[in-house]
N, C-alpha and C positions, 0 to 999 in steps of 0.2 A: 656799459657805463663804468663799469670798476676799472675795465683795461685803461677807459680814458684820464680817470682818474692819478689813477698809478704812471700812467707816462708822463702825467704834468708834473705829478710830483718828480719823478727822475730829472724835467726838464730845468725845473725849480733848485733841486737839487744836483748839483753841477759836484763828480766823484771825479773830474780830474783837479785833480790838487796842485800840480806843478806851474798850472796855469789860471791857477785863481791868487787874486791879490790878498785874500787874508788868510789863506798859505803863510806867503810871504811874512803879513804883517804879524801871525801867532810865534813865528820862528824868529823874529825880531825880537816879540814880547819876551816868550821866554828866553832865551838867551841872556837878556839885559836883568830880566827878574834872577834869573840863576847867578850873573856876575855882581849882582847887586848884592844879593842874602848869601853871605859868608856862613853856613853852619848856623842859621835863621839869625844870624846877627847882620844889620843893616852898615855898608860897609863906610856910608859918610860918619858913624862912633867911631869906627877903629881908626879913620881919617883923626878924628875930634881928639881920640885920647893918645895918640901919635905925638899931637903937639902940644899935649901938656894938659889937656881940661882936665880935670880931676874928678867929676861928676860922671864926665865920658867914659874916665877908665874905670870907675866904680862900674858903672855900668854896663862895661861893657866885660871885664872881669864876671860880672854874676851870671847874664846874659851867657857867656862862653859856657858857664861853667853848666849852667843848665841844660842847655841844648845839645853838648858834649855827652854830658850823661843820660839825656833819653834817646839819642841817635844809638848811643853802647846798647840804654838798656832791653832797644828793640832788636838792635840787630844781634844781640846774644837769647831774646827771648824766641825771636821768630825769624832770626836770621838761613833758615834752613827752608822754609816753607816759602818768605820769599822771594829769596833766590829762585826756589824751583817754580814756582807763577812768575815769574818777571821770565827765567829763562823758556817757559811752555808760549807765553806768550811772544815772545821777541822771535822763537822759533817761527808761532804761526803766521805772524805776519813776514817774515822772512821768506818762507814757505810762497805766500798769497803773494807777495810781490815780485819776489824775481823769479820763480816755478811757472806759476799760472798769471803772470802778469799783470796784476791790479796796482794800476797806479795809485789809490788810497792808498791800500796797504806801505808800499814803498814807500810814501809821502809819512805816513806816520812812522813807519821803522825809522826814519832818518829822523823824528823829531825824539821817539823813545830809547833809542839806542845812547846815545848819549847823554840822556838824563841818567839812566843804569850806570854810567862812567863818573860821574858827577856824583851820584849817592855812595858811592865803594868811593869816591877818593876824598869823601864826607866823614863816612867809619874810620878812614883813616886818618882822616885829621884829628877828629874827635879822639881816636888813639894815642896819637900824636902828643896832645894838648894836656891828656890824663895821663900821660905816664912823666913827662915835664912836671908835673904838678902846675899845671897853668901858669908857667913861668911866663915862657913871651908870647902872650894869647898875638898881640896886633902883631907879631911879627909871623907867626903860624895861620892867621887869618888872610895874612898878604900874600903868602905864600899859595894860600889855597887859592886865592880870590884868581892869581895869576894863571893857577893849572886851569881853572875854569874858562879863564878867555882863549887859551891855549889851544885847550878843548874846542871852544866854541870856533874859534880862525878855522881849526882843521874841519873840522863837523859845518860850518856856513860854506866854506869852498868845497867839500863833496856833494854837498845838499842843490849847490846852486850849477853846481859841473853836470849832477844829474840830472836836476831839474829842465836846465837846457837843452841836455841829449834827450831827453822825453820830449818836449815841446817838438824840437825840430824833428825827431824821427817818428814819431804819432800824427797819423792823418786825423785832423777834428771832424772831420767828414764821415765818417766811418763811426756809425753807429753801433755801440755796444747790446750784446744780446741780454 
């Protein structure tokens, strides 16, 4: 009764990710969430005070200035511990995916891997932005906003080059132990 159980659940539960549509759709989402939130500032303000609202760049000035300095104040408090969990992790699933070949695994390193590139190139803007004295926040938030798509072009075209080379070369037929 429990084996039966457990297999419906495995069947319910579909662990190849390359071939499931909200794969696809979370790898959209975030992408577009990450190129949207410039250093938690929402990137249609730095649009707004670009061309003059004054409310906008109020706003968007404080906004900078805040989230600059808790991106610092974390990654100088705990910036050592997690680095090393983010790198123990990134390891294991590294490990689980192309070692012993779990397609989960794979499918998530390619969705976590690149958020790790996008937080380190966040401390550095935030760096960036505090040593300028927050001079030209919207012109350092365009900048990141840009390395972020950048990111994301190269990171969607490995993701979907792998994704297809799993699909094609993995028989669906072949049941997992």
């Amino acid at each position: 009764m429990d084996l039966a159980i457990l297999e419906r659940a495995r069947e319910v539960i579909d662990l190849r990710s390359f071939s499931n549509l909200w794969y696809w759709i979370v790898l959209a989402v975030l992408w577009s969430t990450f190129s949207h939130w410039c250093l938690g500032v929402p990137f249609d303000l730095v649009v707004r005070a670009r061309r003059g609202h004054e409310q906008s760049a109020r706003d968007l000035q404080i906004l900078a200035e805040v989230n600059a300095n808790r991106v610092l104040s974390l990654a100088e408090a705990s910036g050592i511990l997690i680095t090393a969990i983010t790198a123990f992790l990134l390891t294991g699933l590294l490990v689980l995916g192309w070692v012993y070949g779990s397609e989960f695994c794979q499918a998530t390193f390619l969705l976590a891997f690149p958020m790790v590139l996008i937080g380190v190139w966040s401390v550095r803007t935030a760096r960036v932005l505090t040593a300028n004295g927050f001079a030209d926040v919207a012109g350092a938030l365009r900048f990141h906003r840009l390395g972020v798509q950048l990111l994301g072009i190269v990171f969607i075209f490995i993701t979907a080059f792998w994704g297809m080379y799993v699909n094609v070369t993995v028989d669906p037929l072949i049941r997992m132990p």
